[in-house]
LUMNULO-919011 format. One record per residue (C-alpha): x, y, z; residue number from 0; residue in one letter. Coordinates in pm, whole numbers, padded with zeros to 5 digits, always signed. Example, Ala and Ser with C-alpha at 12.3 -4.5 7.8 and 13.67 -1.06 7.14 Angstrom:
BEGIN
(atom (+01230 -00450 +00780) 0 "a") (atom (+01367 -00106 +00714) 1 "s") 
//
This chain:
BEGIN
(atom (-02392 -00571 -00036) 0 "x") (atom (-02299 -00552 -00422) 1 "x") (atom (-02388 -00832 -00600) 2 "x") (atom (-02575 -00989 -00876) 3 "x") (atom (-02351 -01075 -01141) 4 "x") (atom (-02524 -01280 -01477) 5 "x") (atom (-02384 -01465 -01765) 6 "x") (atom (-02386 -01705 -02052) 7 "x") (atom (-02090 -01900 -02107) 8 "x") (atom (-01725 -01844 -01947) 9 "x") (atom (-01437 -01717 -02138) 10 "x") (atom (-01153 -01515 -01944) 11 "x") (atom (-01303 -01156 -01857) 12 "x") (atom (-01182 -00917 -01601) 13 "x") (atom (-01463 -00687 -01451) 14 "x") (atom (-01298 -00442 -01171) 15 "x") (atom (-01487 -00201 -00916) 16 "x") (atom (-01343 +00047 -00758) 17 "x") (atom (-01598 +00213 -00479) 18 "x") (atom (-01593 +00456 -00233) 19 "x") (atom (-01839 +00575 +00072) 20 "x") (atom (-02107 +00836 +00028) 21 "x") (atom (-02043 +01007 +00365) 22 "x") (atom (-01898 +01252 +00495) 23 "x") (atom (-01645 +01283 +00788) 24 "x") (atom (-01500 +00879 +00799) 25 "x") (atom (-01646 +00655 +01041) 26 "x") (atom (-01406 +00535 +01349) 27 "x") (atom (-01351 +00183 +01396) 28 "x") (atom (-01317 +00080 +01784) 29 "x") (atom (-01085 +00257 +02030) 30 "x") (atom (-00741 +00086 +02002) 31 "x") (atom (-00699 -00187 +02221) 32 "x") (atom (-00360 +00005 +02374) 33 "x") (atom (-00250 +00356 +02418) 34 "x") (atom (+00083 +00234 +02377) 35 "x") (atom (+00273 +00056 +02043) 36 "x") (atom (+00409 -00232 +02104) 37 "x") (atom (+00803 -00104 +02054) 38 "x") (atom (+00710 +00225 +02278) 39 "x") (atom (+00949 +00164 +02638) 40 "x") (atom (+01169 -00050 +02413) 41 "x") (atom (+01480 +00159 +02507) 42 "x") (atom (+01418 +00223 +02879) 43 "x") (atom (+01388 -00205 +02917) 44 "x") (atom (+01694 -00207 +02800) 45 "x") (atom (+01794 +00014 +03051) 46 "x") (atom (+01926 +00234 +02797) 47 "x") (atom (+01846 +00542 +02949) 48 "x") (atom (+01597 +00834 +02796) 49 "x") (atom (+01365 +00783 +02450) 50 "x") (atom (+01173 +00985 +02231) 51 "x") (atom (+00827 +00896 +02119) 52 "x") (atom (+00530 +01039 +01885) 53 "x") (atom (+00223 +01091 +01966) 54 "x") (atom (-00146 +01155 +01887) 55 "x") (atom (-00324 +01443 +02088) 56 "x") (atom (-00695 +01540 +02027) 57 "x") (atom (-00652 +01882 +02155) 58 "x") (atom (-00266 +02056 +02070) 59 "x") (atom (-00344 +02384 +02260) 60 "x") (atom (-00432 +02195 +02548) 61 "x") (atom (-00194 +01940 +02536) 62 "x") (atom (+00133 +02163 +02509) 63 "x") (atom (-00036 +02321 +02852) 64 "x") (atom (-00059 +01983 +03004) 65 "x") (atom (+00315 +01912 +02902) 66 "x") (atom (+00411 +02235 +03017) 67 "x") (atom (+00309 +02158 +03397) 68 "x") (atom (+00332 +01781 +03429) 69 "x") (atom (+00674 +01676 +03220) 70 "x") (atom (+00854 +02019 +03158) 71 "x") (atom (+01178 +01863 +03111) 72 "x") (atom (+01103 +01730 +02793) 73 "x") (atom (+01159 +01859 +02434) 74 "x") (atom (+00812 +01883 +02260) 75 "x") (atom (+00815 +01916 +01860) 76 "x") (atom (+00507 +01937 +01656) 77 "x") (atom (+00486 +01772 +01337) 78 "x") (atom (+00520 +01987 +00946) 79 "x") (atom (+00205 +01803 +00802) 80 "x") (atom (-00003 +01764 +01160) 81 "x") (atom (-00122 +01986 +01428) 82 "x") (atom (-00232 +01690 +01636) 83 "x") (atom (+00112 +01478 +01616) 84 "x") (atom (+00408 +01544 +01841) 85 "x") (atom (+00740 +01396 +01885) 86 "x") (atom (+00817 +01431 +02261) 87 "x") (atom (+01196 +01372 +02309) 88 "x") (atom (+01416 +01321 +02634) 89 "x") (atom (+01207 +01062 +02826) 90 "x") (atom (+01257 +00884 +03124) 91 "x") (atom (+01032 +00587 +03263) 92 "x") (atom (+00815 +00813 +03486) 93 "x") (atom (+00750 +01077 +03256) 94 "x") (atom (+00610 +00850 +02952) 95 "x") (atom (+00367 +00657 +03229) 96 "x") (atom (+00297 +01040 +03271) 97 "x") (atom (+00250 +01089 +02911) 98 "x") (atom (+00061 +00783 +02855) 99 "x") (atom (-00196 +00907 +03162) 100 "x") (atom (-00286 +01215 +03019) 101 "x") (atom (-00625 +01225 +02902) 102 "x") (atom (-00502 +01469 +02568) 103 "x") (atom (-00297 +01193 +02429) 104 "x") (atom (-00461 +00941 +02234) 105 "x") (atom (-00189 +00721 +02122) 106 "x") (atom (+00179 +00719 +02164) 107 "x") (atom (+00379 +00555 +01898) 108 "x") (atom (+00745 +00541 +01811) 109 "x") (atom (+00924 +00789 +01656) 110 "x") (atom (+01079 +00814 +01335) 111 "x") (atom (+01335 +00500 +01252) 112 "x") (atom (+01619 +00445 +01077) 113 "x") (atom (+01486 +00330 +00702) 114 "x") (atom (+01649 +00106 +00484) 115 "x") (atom (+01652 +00059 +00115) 116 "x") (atom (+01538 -00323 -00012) 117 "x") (atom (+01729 -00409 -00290) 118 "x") (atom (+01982 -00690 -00237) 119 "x") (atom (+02087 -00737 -00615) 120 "x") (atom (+02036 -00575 -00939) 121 "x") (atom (+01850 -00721 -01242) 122 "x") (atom (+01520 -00582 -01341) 123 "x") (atom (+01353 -00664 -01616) 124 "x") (atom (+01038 -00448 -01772) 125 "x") (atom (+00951 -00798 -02021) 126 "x") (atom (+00857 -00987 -01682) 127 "x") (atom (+00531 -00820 -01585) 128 "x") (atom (+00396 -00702 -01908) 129 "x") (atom (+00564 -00327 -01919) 130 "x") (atom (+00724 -00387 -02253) 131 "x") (atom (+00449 -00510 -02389) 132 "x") (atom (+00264 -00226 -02265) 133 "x") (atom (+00522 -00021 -02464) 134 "x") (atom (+00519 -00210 -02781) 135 "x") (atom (+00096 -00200 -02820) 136 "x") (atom (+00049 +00152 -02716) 137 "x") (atom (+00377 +00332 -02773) 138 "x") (atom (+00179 +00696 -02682) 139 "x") (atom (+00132 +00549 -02283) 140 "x") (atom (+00474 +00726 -02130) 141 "x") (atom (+00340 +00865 -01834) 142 "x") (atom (+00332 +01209 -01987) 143 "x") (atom (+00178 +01469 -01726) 144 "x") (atom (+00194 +01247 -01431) 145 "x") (atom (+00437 +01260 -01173) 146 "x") (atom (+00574 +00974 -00937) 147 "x") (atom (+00725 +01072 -00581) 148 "x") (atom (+01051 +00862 -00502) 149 "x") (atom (+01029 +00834 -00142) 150 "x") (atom (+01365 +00802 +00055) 151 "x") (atom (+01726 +01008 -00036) 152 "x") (atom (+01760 +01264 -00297) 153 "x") (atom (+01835 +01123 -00644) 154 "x") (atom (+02128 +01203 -00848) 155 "x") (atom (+02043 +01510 -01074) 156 "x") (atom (+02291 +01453 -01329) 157 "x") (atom (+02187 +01124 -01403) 158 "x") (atom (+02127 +01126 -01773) 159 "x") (atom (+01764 +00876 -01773) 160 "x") (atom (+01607 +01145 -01525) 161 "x") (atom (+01735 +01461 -01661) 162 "x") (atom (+01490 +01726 -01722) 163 "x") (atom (+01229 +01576 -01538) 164 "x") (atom (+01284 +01638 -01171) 165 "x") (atom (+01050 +01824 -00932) 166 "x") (atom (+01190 +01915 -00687) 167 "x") (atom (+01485 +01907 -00378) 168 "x") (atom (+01336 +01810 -00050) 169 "x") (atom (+01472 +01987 +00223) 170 "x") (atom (+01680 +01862 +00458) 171 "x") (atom (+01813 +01548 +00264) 172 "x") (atom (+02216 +01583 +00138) 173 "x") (atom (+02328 +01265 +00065) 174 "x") (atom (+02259 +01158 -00307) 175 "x") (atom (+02132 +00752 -00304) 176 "x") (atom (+02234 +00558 -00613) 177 "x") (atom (+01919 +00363 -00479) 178 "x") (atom (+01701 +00626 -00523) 179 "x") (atom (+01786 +00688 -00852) 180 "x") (atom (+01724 +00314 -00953) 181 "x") (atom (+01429 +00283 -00868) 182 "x") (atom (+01312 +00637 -01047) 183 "x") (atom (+01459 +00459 -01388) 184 "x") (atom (+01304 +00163 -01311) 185 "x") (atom (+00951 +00366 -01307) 186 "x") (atom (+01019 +00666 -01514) 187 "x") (atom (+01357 +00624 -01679) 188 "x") (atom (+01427 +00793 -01977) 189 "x") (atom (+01607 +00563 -02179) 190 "x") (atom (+01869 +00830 -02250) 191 "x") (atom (+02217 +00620 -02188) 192 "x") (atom (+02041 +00292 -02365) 193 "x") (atom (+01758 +00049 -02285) 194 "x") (atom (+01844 -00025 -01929) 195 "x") (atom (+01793 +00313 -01875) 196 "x") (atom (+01417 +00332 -02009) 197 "x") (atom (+01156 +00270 -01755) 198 "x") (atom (+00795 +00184 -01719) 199 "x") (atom (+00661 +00568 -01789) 200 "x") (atom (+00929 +00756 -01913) 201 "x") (atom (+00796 +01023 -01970) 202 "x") (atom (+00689 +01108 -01614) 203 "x") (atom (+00776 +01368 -01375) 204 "x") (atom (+01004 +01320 -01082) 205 "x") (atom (+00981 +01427 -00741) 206 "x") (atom (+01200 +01337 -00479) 207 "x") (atom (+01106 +01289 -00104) 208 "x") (atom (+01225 +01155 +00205) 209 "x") (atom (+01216 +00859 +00436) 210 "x") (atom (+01359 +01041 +00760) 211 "x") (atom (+01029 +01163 +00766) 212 "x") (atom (+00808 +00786 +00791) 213 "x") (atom (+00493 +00987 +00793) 214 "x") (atom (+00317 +01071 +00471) 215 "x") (atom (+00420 +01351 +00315) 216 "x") (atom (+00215 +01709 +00325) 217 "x") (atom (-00076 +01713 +00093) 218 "x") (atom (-00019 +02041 -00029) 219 "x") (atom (+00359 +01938 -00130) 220 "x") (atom (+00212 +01599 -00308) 221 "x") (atom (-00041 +01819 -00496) 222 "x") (atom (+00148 +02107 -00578) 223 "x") (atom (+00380 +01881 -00719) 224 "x") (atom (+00088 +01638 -00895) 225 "x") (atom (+00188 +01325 -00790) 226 "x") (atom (-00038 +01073 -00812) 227 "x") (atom (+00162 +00739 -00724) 228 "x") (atom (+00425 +00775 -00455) 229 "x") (atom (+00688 +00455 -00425) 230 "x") (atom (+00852 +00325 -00077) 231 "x") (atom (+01135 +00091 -00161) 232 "x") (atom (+01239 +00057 +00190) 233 "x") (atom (+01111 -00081 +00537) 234 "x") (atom (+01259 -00065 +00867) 235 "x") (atom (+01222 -00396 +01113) 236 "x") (atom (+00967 -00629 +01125) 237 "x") (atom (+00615 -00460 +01325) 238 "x") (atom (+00279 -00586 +01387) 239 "x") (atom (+00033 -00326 +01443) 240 "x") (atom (-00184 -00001 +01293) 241 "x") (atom (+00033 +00259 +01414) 242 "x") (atom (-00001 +00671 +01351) 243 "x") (atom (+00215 +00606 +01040) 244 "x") (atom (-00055 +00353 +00866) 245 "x") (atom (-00315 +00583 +00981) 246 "x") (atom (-00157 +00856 +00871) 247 "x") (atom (-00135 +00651 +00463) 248 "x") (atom (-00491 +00598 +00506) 249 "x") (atom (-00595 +00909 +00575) 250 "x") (atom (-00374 +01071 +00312) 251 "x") (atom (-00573 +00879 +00078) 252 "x") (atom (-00904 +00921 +00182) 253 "x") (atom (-00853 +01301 +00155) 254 "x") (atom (-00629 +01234 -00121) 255 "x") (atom (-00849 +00984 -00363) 256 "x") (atom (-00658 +00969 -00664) 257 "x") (atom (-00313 +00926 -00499) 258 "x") (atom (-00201 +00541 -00487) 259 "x") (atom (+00085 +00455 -00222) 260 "x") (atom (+00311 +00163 -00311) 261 "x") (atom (+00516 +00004 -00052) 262 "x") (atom (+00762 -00297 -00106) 263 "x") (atom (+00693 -00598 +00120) 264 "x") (atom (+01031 -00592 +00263) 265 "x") (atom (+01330 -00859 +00241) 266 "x") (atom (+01256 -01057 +00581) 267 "x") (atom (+01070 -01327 +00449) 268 "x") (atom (+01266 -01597 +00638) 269 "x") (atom (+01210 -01424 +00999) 270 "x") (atom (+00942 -01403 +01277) 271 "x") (atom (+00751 -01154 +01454) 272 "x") (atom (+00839 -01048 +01767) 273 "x") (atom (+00548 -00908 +01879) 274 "x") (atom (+00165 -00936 +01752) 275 "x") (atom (-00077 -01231 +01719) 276 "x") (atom (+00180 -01417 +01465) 277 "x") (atom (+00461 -01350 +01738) 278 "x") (atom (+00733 -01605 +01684) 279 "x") (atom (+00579 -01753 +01387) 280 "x") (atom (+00847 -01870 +01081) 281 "x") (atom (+00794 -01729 +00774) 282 "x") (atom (+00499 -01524 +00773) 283 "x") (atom (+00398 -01184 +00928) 284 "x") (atom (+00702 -00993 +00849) 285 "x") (atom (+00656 -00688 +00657) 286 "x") (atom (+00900 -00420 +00749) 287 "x") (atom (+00740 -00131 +00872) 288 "x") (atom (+00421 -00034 +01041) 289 "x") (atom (+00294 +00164 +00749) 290 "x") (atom (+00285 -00134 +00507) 291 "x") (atom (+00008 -00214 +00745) 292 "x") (atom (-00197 +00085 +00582) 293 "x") (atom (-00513 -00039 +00427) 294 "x") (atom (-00569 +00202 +00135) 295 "x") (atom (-00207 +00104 -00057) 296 "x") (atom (-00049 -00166 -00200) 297 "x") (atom (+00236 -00344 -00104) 298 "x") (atom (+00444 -00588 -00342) 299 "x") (atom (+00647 -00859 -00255) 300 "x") (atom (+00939 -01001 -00482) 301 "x") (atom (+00954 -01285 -00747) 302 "x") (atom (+01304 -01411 -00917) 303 "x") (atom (+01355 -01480 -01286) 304 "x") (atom (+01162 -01794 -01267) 305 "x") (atom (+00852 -01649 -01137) 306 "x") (atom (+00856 -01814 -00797) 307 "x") (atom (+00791 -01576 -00491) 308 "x") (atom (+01182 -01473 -00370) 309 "x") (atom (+01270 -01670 -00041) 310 "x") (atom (+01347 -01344 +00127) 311 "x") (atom (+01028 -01137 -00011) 312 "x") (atom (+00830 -01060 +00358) 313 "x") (atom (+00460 -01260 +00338) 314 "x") (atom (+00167 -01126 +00510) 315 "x") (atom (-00062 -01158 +00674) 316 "x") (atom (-00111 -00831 +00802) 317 "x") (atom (-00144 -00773 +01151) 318 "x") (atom (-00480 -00830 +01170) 319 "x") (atom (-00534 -01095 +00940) 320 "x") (atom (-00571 -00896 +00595) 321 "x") (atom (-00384 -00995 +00294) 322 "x") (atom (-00036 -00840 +00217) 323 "x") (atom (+00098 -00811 -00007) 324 "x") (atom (-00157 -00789 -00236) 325 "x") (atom (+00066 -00864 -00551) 326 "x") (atom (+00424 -00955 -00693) 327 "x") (atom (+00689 -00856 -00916) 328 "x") (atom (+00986 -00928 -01052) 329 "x") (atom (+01257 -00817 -00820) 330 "x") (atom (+01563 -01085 -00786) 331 "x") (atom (+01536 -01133 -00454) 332 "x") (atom (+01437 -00746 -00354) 333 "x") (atom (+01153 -00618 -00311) 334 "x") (atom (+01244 -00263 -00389) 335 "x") (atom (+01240 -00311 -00779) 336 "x") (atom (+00909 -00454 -00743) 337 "x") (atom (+00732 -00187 -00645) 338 "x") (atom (+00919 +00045 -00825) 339 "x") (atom (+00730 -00191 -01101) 340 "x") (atom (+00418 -00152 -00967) 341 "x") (atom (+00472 +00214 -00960) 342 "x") (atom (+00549 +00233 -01347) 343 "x") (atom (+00237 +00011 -01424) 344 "x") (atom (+00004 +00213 -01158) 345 "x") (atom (+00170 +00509 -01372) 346 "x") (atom (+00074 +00338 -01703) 347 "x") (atom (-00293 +00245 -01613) 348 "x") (atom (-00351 +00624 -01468) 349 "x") (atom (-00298 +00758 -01814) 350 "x") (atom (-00465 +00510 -01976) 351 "x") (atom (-00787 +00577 -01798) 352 "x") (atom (-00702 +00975 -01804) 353 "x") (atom (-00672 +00928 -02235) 354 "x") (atom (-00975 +00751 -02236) 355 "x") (atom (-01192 +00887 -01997) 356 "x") (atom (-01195 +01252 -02061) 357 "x") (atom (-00875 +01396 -01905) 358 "x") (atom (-00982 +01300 -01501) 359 "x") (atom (-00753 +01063 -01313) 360 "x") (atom (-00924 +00721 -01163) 361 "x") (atom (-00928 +00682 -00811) 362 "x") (atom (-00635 +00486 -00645) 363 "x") (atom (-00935 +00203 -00532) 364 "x") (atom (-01009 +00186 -00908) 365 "x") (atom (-00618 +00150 -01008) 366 "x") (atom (-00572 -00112 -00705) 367 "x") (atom (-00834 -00379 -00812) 368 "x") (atom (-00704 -00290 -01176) 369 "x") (atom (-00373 -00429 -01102) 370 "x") (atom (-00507 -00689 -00869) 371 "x") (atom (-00738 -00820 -01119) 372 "x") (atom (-00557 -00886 -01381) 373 "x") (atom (-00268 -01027 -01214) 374 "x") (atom (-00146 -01407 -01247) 375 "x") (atom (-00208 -01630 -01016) 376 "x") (atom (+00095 -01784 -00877) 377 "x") (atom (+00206 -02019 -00565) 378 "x") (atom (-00122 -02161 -00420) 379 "x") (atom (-00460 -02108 -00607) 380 "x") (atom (-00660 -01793 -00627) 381 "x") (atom (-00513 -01587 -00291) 382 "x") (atom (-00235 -01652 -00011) 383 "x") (atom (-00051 -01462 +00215) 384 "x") (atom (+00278 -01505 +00007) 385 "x") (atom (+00224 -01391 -00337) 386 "x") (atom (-00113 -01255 -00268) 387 "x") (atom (-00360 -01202 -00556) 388 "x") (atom (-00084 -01289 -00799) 389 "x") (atom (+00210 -01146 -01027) 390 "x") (atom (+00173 -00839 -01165) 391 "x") (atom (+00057 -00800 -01547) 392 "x") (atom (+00075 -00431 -01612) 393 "x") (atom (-00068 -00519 -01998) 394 "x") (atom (-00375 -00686 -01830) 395 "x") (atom (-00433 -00384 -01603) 396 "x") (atom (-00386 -00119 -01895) 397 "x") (atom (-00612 -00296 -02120) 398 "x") (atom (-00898 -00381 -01809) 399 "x") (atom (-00876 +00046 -01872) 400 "x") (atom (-00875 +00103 -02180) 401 "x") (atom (-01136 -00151 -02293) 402 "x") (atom (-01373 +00032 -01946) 403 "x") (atom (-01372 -00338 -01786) 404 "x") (atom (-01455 -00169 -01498) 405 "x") (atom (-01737 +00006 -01275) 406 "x") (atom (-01679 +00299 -01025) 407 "x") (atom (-01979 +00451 -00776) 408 "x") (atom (-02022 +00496 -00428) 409 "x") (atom (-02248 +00377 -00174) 410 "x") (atom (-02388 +00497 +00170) 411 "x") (atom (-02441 +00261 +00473) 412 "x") (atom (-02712 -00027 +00450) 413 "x") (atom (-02678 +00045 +00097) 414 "x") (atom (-02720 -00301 -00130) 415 "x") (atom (-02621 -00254 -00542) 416 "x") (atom (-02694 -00459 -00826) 417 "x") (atom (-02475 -00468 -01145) 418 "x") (atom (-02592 -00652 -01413) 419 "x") (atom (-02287 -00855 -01649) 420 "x") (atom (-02341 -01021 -01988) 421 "x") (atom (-02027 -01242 -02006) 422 "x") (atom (-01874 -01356 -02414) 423 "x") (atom (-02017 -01710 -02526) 424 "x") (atom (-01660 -01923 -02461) 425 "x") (atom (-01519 -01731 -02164) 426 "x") (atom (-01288 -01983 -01957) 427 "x") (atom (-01305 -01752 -01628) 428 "x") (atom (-01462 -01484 -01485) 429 "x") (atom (-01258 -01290 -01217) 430 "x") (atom (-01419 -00998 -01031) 431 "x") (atom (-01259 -00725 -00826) 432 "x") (atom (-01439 -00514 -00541) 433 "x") (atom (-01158 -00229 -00362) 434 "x") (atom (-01225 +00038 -00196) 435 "x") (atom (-01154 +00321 -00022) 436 "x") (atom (-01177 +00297 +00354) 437 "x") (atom (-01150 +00559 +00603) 438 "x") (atom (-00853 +00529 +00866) 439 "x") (atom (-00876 +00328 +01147) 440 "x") (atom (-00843 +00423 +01544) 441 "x") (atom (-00482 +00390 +01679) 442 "x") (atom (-00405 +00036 +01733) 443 "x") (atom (-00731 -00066 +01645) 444 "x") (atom (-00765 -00476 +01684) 445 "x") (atom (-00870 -00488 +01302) 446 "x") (atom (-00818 -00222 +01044) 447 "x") (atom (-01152 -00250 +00859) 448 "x") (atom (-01375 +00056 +00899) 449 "x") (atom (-01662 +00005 +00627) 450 "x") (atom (-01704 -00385 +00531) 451 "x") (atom (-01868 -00447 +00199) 452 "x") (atom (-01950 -00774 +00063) 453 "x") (atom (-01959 -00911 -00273) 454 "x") (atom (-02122 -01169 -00422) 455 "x") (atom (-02195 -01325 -00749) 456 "x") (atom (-02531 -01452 -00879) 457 "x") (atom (-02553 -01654 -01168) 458 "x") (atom (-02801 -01895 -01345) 459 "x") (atom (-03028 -02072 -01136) 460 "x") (atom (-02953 -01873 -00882) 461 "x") (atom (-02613 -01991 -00838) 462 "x") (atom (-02392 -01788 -00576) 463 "x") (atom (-02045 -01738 -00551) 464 "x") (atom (-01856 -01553 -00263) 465 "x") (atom (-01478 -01407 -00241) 466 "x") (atom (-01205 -01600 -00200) 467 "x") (atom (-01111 -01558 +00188) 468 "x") (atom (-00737 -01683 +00390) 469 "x") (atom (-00750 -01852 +00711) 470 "x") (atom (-00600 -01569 +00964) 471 "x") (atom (-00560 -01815 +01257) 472 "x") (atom (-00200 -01777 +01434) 473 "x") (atom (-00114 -02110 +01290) 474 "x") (atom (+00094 -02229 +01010) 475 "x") (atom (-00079 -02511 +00869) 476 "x") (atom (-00405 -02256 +00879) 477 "x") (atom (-00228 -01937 +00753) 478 "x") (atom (-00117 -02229 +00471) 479 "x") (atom (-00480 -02340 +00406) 480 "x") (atom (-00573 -02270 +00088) 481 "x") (atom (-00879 -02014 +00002) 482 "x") (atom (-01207 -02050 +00062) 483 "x") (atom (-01539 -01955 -00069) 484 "x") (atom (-01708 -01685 +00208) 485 "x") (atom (-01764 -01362 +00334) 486 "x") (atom (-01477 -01133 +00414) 487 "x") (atom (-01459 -00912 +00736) 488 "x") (atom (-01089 -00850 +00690) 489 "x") (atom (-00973 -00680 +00372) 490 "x") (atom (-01047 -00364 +00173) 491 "x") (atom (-01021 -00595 -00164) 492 "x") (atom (-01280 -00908 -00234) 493 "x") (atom (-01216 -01133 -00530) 494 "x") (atom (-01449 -01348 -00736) 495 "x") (atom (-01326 -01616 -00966) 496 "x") (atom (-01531 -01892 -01156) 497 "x") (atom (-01397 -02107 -01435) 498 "x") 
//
């Protein structure tokens, strides 16, 4: 438990804490409740025939032997970035109950989907969350020697705000997306053919990467190429659950700790769940894509020009309850420009900390509760499951940095630490920020929490404040409840706020 927080008088201050475990391989959560996702047999109900699927193995040697003898009809592929992860194509009804029996397979999963980009109409805006002020106050912040990875088709080389600055040329990806290259000026324009052209960091490095792939990219290829914030500005449909992809994130980023994945919320925030605990439910529960269910990232849902959260911006919760997304930014009804603005400000508070703090990157936990903290609170008070923690304020999160509002440490299990905070005579409110890194859940795991810490706040007298916490019941009047003050068993982020 970290706790123990003491002050005078309340002004607004921003403390963040970014934390990860002491230990050493990550600790499981329980065995997933299914062997099977829930959109695995989809095709063959349909009586469409023959599928492919993906799957987990905890032996591959063993497996393929298996395969070889019980299903030899079928195509087996391993995956680029895992030994353990398979795509078994060609299918039929009796042969995935015979997959799905083997004792090497831990999960099956689908395969790769179609992705699509999520940006309905254009007109960003860098004044909205803080980015040109960002600019204006501390003109040297440009994102020099970082890199972003642009996650979906290739980008246009010639385009004159990127030129000179790109990675790389994935393999296997032909088809040039205007999209793509939006959302890389959006982050890291140059500024080259005018202002609309300058983006958040734009002095950045490019690299280009892509969706047909949904799993997370090899870690040598991120870290060859430095990237430290990768953007997804697309979904696919509407799912429910912690599949291999999410896993996948999570793991990337334990092993990974400085890299920060950014996902948009997706542009289905009128429609239901088919499937999950929220099945059926209006409104709510309908990120696109299985790996916006990740833990470790950050997912942003969309605001229009008046601030309010976009109609069609997807709400959380999360499958299992958690709060997504945890912030929002302007996007005009799509979600991809906003987190291609959370990119640039993740971007923007990375160097910051790097120029201040000797030259070392933060870790993404430390960056996440940076931009979480010193968001504004929109829609209903302190946390929902629409605009989450608030709208993003990349001035608030750069300054949190570069004034070291923040703590980072570790701790081991059973582990209980005390940090000590004077707060300025006059502050209006204190808001504090505990993320952290947690290792990746089991396949289809019931809840995605691995390592639940706790924070609380003492004060004077003895006083005690606990994190905001959502009502997860499958309910909309409850998912609408407003926050309340007690422990959280859900989320990777607690909040603190007293005015």
């Amino acid at each position: 438990m970290l706790k123990k927080y003491n002050w005078e008088e309340l002004r607004k201050l921003l403390l963040v804490m970014g934390l990860a475990l002491a230990s050493g391989a990550p600790v499981r959560a329980q065995v997933g409740a299914s062997k099977m996702a829930p959109g695995v047999g989809q095709e063959l109900r349909r009586g469409t025939g023959r599928q492919a699927v993906r799957l987990r193995v905890r032996d591959a040697a063993a497996f393929r032997q298996w395969a070889s003898q019980q299903v030899p009809a079928v195509q087996v592929v391993v995956s680029l970035t895992d030994a353990t992860t398979f795509t078994v194509k060609n299918l039929s009804n009796k042969q995935l109950a015979t997959l799905a029996s083997s004792p090497f397979v831990e999960f099956v999963d689908v395969p790769n989907r179609p992705a699509h980009d999520e940006r309905l109409l254009s007109g960003a805006d860098l004044t909205a969350n803080g980015l040109r002020a960002v600019q204006r106050r501390y003109p040297a912040l440009m994102g020099q020697g970082l890199a972003v990875s642009i996650k979906e088709n290739p980008l246009d080389a010639a385009d004159l705000d990127l030129r000179g600055r790109l990675l790389n040329t994935p393999a296997g990806t032909v088809i040039e997306s205007v999209h793509a290259s939006i959302m890389a000026t959006l982050i890291a324009g140059g500024g080259n053919s005018g202002p609309a052209g300058e983006g958040a960091a734009r002095q950045a490095g490019i690299a280009s990467s892509s969706y047909a792939n949904l799993l997370p990219d090899a870690n040598a290829d991120l870290t060859r190429l430095g990237v430290s914030v990768q953007n997804h500005s697309y979904g696919t449909g509407i799912e429910n659950y912690y599949g291999l992809e999410a896993q996948g994130y999570d793991q990337q980023m334990r092993q990974l700790p400085y890299l920060l994945h950014i996902f948009s919320s997706g542009n289905a925030g009128t429609s239901a769940s088919t499937s999950g605990p929220y099945q059926g439910l209006a409104n709510v529960a309908n990120l696109t894509g299985q790996f916006k269910m990740s833990k470790n990232s950050l997912a942003v849902g969309a605001t229009d020009a008046l601030g309010q959260v976009a109609a069609l911006s997807s709400r959380g919760p999360a499958y299992d309850g958690r709060v997504k997304p945890e912030l929002v930014a302007y996007g005009d009804a799509g979600s991809s420009d906003a987190a291609a603005l959370g990119s640039g400000a993740a971007l923007l508070v990375q160097q910051a900390y790097r120029d201040s703090q000797g030259g070392a990157l933060p870790p993404a936990s430390l960056v996440k509760a940076a931009l979480i903290n010193s968001a504004d609170d929109v829609g209903r008070p302190e946390v929902d499951f629409v605009a989450g923690f608030g709208q993003l304020n990349a001035l608030g999160a750069v300054r949190t940095m570069l004034e070291t509002r923040f703590r980072t440490g570790s701790v081991t299990k059973g582990e209980e630490q005390t940090v000590s905070l004077s707060v300025p005579t006059g502050t209006r409110q204190l808001k504090i920020t505990l993320a952290w890194t947690d290792p990746e859940a089991a396949a289809n795991a019931a809840q995605a929490l691995v390592n639940d810490l706790d924070l609380e706040v003492l004060g004077p007298n003895s006083t005690r404040w606990l994190p905001w916490v959502l009502s997860a019941y499958p309910n909309l009047d409850s998912l609408a409840q407003p926050a309340r003050r007690r422990a959280d068993h859900l989320n990777t982020v607690e909040q603190v706020t007293i005015s």
